[in-house]
MIDREN-44414 format. One line per 8 residues: for each residue x, y, z of N, C-alpha, C, O, CB. Coordinates in steps of 0.1 Angstrom, whole numbers. Atoms other than C-alpha are relative to their C-alpha. Glycine has a CB too. Example, Ala and Ser with C-alpha at 12.3 -4.5 7.8 and 13.67 -1.06 7.14 Angstrom:
// MIDREN-44414
9:-12:0:123:-45:78:9:12:0:19:12:7:-10:0:12; -9:-11:0:137:-11:71:-8:11:8:-3:22:9:4:5:-14
// end
This chain:
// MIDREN-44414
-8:-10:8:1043:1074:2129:-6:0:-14:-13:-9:-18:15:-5:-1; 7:-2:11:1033:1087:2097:9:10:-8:13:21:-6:-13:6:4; -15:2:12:1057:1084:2066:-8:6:-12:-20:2:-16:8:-20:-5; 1:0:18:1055:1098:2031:13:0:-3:24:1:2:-7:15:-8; -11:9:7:1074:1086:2006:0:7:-13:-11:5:-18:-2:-17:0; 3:-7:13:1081:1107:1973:10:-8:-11:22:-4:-14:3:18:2; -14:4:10:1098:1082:1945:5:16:-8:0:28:-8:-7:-15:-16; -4:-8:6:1118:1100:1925:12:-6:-11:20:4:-12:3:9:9
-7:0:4:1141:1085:1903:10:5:-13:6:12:-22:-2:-5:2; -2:-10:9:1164:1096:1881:4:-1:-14:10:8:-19:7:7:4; 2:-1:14:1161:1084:1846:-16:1:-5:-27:-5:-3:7:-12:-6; 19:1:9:1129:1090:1826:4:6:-17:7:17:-22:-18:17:12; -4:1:17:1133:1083:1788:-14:13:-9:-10:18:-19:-4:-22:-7; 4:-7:8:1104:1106:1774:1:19:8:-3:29:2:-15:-8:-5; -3:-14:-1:1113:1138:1798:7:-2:9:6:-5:21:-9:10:2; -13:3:-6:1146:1135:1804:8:9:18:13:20:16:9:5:-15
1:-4:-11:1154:1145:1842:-15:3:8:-14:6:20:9:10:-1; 16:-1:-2:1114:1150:1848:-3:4:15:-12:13:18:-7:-16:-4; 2:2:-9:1116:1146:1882:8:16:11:7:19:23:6:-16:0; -13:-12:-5:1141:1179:1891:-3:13:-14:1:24:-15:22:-8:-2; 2:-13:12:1129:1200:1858:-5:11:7:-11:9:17:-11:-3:-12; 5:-11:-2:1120:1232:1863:-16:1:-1:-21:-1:-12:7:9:-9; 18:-2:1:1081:1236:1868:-2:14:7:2:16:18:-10:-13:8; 2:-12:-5:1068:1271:1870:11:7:10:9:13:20:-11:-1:7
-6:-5:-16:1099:1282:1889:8:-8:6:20:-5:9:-10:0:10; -11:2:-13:1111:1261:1910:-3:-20:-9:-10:-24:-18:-8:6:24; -4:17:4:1121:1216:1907:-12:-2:3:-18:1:13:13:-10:9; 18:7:-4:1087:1197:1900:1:-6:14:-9:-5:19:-6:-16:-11; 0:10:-8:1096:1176:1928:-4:12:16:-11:8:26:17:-11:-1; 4:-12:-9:1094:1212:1953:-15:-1:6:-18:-2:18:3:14:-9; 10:-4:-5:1058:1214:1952:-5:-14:7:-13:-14:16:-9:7:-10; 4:13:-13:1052:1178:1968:6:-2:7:2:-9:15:0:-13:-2
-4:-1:-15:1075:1183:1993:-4:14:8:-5:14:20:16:0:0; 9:-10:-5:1060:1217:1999:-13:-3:7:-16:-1:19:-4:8:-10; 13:1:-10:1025:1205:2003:-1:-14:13:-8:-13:23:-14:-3:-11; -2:7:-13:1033:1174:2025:7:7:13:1:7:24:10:-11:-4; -5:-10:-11:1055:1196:2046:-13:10:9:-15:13:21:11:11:-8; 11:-13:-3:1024:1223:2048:-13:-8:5:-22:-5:13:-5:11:-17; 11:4:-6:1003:1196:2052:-6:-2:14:-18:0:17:-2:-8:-5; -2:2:-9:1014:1186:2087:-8:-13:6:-16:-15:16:0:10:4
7:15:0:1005:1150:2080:10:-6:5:8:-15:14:-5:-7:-14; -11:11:-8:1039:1136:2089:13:3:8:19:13:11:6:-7:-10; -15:-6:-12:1067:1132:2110:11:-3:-6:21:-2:1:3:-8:15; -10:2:2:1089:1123:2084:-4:3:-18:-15:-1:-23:6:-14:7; 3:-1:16:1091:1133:2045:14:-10:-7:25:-7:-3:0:20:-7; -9:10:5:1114:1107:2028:1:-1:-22:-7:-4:-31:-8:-15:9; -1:-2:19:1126:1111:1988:5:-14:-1:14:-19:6:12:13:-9; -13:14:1:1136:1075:1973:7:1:-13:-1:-2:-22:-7:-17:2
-4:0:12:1158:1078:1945:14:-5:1:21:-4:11:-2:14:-6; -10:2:0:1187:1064:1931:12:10:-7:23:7:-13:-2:-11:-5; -12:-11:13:1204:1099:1917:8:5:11:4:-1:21:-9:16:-11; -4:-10:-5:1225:1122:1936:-2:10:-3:4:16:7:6:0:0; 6:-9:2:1212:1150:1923:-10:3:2:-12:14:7:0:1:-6; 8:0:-5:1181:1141:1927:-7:-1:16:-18:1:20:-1:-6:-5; -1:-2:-13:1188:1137:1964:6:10:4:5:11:16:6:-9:5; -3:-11:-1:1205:1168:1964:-10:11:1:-12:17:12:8:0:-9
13:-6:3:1177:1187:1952:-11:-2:9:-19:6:14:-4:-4:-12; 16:4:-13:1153:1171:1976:4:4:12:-3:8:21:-5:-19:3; -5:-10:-18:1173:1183:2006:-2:11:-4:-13:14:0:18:0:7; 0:-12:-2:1177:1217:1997:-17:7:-1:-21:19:0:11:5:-9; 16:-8:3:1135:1217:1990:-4:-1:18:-10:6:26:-16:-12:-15; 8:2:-18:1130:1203:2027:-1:-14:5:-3:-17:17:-18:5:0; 5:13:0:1128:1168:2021:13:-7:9:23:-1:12:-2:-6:-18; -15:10:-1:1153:1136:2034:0:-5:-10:-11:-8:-15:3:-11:10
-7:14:10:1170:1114:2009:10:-7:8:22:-5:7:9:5:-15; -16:8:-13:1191:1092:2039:5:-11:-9:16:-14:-6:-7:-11:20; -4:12:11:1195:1064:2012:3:2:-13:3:14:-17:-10:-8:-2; 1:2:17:1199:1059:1976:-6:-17:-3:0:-27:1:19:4:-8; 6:10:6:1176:1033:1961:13:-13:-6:25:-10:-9:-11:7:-12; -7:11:4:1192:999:1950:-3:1:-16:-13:6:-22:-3:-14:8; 2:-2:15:1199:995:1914:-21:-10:-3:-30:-5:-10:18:-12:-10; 14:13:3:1165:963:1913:-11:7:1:-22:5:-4:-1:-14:12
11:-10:1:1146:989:1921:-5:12:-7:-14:19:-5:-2:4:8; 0:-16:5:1152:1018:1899:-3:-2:-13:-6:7:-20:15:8:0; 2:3:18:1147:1002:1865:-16:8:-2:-22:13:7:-1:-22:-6; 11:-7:7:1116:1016:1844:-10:-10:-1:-21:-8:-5:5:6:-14; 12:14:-7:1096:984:1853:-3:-2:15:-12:-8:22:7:-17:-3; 6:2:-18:1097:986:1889:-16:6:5:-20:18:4:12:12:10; 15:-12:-6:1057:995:1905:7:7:9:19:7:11:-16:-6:10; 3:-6:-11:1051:1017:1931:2:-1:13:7:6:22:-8:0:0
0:8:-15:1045:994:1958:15:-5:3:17:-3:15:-12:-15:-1; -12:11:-6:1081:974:1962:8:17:4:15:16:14:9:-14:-15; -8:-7:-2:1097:1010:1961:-6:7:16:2:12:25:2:8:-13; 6:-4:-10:1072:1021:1988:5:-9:15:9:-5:26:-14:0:-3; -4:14:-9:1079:988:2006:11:1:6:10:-1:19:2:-13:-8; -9:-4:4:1112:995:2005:6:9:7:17:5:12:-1:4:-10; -1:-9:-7:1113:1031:2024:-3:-5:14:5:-4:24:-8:11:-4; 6:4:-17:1092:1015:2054:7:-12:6:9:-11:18:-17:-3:1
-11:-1:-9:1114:990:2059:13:5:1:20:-2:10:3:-7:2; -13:-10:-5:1145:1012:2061:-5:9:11:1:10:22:6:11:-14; 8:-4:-14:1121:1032:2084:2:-13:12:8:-13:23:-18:1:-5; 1:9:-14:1118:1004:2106:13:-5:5:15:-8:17:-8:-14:-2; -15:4:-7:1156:993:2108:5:12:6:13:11:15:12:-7:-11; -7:-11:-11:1163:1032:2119:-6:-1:13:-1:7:21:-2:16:-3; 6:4:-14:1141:1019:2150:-16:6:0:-23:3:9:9:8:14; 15:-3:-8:1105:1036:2148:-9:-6:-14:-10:-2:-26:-5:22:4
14:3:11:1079:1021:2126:-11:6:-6:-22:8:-1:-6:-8:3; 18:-14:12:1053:1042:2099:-8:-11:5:-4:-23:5:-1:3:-27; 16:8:1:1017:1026:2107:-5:6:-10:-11:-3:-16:-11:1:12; 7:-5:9:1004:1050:2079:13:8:-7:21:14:-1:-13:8:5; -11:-7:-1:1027:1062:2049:-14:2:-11:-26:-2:-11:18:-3:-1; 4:-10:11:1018:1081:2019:8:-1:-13:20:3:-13:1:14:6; -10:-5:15:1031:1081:1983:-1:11:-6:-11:10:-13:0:-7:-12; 2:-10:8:1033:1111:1969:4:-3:-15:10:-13:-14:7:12:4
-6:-1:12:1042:1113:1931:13:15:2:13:26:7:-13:2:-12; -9:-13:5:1073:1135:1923:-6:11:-11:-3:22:-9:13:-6:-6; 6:-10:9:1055:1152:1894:-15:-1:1:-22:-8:-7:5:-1:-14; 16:-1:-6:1020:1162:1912:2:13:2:2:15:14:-5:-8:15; 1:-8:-4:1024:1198:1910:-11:7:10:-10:15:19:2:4:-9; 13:-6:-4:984:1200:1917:-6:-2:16:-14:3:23:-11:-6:-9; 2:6:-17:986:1184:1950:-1:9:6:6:19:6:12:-8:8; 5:-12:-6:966:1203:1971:0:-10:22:-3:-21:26:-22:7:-11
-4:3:-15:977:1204:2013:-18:-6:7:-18:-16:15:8:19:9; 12:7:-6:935:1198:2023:-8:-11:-8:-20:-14:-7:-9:10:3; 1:12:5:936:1167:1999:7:-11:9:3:-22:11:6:0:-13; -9:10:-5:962:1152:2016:-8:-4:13:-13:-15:15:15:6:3; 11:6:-8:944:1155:2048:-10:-3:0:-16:-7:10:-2:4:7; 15:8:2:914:1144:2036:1:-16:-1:-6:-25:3:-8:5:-16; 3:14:3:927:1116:2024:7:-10:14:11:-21:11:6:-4:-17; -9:7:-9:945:1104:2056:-10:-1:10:-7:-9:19:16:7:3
12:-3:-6:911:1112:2075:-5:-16:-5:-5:-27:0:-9:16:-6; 9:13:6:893:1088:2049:7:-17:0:0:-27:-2:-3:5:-17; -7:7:-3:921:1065:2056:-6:-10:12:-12:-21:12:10:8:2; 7:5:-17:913:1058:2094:-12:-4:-2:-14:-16:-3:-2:11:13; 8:-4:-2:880:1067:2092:-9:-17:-5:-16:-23:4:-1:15:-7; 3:4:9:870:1041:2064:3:-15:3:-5:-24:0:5:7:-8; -7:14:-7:895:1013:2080:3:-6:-12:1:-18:-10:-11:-10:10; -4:0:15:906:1008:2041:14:-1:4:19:5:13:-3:14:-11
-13:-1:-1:939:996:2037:7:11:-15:19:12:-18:6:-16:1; -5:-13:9:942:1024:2009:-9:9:1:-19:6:7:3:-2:-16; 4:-10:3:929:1058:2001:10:6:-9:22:6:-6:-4:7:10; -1:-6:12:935:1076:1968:-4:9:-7:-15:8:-4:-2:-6:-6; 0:-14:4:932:1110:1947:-9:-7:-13:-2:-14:-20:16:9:-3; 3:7:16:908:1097:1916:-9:19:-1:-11:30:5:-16:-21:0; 7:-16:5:889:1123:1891:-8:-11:-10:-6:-23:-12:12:16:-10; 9:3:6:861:1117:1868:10:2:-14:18:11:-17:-14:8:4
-1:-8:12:867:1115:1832:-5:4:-6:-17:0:-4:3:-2:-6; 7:-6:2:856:1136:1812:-12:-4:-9:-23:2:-8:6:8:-2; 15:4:11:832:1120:1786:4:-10:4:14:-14:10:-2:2:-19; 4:19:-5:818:1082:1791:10:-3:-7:14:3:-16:-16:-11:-4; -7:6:6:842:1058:1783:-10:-11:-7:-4:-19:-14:11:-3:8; 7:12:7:812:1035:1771:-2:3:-15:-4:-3:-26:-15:-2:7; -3:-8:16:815:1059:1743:11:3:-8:11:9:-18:-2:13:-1; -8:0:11:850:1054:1730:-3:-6:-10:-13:-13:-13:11:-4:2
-5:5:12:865:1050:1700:12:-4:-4:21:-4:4:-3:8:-6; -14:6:3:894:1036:1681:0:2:-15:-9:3:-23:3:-18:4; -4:-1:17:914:1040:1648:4:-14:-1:7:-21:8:14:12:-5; 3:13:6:913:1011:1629:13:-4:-6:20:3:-13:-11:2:-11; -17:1:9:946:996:1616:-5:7:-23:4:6:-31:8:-29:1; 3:1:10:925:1007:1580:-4:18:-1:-11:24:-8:-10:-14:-3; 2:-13:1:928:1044:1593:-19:2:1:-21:13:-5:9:6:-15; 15:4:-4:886:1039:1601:-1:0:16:8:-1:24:-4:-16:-6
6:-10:-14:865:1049:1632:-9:-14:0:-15:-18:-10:-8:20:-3; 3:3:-3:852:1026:1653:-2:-5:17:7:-7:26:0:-2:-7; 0:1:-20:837:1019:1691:4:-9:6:8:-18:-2:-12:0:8; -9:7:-12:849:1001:1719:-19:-8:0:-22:-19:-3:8:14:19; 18:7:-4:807:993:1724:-6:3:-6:-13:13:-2:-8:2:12; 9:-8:4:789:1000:1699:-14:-1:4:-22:8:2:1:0:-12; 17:-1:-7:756:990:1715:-2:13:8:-14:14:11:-3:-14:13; 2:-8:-10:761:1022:1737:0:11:-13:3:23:-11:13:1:15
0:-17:12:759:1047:1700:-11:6:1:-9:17:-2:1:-2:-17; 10:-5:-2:722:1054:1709:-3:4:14:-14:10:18:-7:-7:-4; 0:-4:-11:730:1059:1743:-1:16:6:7:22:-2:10:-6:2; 0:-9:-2:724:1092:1759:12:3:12:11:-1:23:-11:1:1; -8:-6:-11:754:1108:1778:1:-2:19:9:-6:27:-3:13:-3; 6:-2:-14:735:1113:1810:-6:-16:7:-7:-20:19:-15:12:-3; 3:14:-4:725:1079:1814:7:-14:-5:3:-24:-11:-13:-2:-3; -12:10:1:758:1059:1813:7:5:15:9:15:20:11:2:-15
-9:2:-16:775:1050:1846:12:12:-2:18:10:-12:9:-19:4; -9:-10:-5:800:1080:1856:12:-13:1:11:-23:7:-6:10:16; -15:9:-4:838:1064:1853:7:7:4:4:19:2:8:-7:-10; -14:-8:-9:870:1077:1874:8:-10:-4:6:-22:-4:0:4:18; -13:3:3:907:1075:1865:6:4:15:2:11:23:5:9:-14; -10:-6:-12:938:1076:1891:2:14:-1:5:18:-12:15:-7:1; -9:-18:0:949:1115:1896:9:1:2:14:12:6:-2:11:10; -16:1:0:985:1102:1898:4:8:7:11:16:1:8:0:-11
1:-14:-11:984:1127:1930:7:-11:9:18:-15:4:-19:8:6; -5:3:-15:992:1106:1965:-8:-15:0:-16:-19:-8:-4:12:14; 4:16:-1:985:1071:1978:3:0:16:14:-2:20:11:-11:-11; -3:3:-18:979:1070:2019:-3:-20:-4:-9:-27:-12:-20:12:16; 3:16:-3:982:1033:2029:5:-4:14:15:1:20:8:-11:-12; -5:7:-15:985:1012:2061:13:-8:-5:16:-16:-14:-14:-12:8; -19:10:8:1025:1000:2060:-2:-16:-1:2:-24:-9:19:1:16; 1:20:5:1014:963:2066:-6:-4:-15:-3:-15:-20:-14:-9:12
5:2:10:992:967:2033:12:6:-12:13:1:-24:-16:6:1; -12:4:11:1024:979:2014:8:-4:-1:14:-2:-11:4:3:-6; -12:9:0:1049:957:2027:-9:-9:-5:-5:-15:-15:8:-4:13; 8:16:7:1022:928:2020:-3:3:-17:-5:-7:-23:-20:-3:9; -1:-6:15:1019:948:1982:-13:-7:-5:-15:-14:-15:16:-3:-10; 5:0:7:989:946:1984:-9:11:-10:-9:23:-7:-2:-5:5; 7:-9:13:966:961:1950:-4:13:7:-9:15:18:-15:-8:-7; 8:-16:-4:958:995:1954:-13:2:-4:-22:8:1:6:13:-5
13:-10:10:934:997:1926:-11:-14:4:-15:-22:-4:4:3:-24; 13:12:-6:907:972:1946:-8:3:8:-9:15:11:5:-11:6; 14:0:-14:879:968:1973:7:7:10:1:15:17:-7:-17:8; -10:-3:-14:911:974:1998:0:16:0:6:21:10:17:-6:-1; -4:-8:-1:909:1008:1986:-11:12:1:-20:8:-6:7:-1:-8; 6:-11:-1:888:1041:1992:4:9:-9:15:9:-15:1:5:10; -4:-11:7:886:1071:1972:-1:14:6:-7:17:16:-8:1:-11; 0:-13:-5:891:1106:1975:-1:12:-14:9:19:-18:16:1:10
-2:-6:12:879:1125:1945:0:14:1:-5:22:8:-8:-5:-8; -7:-14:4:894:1154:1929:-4:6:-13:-1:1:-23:15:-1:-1; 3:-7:10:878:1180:1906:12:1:-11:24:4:-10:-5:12:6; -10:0:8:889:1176:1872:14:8:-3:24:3:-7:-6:2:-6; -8:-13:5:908:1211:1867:11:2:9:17:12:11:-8:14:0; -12:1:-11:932:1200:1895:9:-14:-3:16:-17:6:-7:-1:16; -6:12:5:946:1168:1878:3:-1:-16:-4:1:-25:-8:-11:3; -9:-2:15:969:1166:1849:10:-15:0:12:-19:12:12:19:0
-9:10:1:993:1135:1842:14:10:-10:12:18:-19:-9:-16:-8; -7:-6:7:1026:1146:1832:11:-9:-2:20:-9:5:2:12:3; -9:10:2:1043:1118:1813:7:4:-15:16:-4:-20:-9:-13:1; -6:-4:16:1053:1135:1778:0:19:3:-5:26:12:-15:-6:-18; -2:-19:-3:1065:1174:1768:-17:7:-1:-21:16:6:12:11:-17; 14:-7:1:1029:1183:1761:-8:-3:17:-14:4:25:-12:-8:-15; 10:1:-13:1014:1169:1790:4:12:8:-4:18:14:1:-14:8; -5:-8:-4:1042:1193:1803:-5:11:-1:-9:17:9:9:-1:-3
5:-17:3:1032:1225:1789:-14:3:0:-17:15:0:3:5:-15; 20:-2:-1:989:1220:1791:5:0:17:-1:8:24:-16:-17:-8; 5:-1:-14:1001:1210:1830:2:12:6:-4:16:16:5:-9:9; -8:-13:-4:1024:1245:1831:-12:10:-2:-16:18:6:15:3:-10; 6:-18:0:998:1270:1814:-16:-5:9:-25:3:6:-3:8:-23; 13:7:-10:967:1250:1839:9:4:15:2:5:24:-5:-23:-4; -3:-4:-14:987:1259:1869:0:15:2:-6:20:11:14:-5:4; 2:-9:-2:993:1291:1861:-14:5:-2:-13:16:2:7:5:-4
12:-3:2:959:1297:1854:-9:1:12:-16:10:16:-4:-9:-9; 4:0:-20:949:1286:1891:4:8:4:-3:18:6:5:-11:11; -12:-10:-7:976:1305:1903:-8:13:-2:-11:19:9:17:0:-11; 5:-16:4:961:1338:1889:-15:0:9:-21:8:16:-4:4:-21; 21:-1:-6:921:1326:1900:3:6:9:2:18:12:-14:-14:6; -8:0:-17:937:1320:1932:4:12:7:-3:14:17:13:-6:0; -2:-18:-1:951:1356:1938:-10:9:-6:-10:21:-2:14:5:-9; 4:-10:4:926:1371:1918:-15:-3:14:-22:6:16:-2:0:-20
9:4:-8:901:1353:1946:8:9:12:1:17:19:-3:-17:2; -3:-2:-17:920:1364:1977:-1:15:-4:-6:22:4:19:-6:9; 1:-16:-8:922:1401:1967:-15:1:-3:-19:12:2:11:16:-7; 14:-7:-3:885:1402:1960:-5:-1:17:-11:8:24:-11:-9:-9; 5:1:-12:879:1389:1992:9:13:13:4:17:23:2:-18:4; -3:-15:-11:902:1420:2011:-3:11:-4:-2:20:4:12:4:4
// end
């Protein structure tokens, strides 16, 4: 069987309801139950949250909410993993057991339906007890910098200031997109971000983090922006 699992809870201190806001339209949490649904990766879409509203909302997009999360889990320190942990076994006491689930994020508008199956491909394929959505960043990080408690500019390395762009190791960040894992590797909790895990990378202009109002409004006018290519591609092509 093959579980996704979309946290969702329902306080978040810097955007207050975050999880149910309006994005382009419709509740952020819509378009990750959209593309899991569209993806036809699973036999079961599962929301975990401790709101009622938030479980409200997730039914009427498509989703289940059969539970409500326990308070130990809902705090703003909880990871990923224990809440994932969490769904699969409640999965397993309704009688069928996930072998592969999936985390989605609740606010992943960019989540694209032939990511998902890619990464549930690279999953098996790979024999990885994870697979993951990463993206390049955009300039080396061997080239930060830092403000100085003396308001002053200085590097992280400065041995790398003569360095040329092109010849510094390429780094990747998470795409806070989805998380396929084998259920024994997140009941056992184990690391994601390790050897155990595979990648599945995702062109920049499709990953946004949206943890503050700005992040909010660069991820709103970057969707629509696809949104238009997107249509402006399909009618060239008829």
């Amino acid at each position: 069987m093959r579980l996704a699992v979309i946290p969702a809870r329902g306080g978040s201190k810097r955007i207050p309801r975050k999880n149910i806001k309006v994005f382009c339209g419709r509740p952020i949490i819509a378009w990750s139950i959209e593309a899991a649904a569209r993806s036809g990766c699973f036999d079961r879409i599962i929301v975990s949250t401790d709101d009622e509203e938030v479980a409200d909302v997730a039914r009427a997009c498509g989703a289940e909410a059969p539970f409500l999360r326990p308070p130990e889990l809902s705090d703003d320190i909880t990871g990923t993993i224990p809440v994932v942990a969490h769904a699969i076994r409640w999965q397993r006491q309704s009688g069928v057991a996930a072998t592969y689930v999936c985390c989605i994020y609740a606010t992943a508008p960019f989540i694209d339906v032939s990511d998902l199956r890619s990464g549930y491909e690279v999953l098996v394929q790979s024999q990885s007890d994870y697979a993951f959505a990463i993206t390049k960043f955009a300039s080396p990080i061997q080239r930060a910098i830092r403000i100085t408690r003396d308001n002053r500019i200085e590097m992280f390395h400065p041995e790398q200031f003569n360095s040329r762009s092109q010849d510094l190791e390429e780094a990747f960040h998470d795409a806070g997109q989805f998380y396929w894992g084998r259920a024994d590797a997140w009941l056992a909790e184990t690391p994601v971000f390790s050897a155990a895990a595979t990648p599945v990378v995702l062109p920049r202009y499709r990953v946004q983090d949206i943890d503050t109002p700005d992040d909010w409004i660069r991820a709103e006018i970057m969707f629509r922006a696809i949104d238009q290519a997107t249509s402006l591609a399909d009618r060239e092509k008829s």
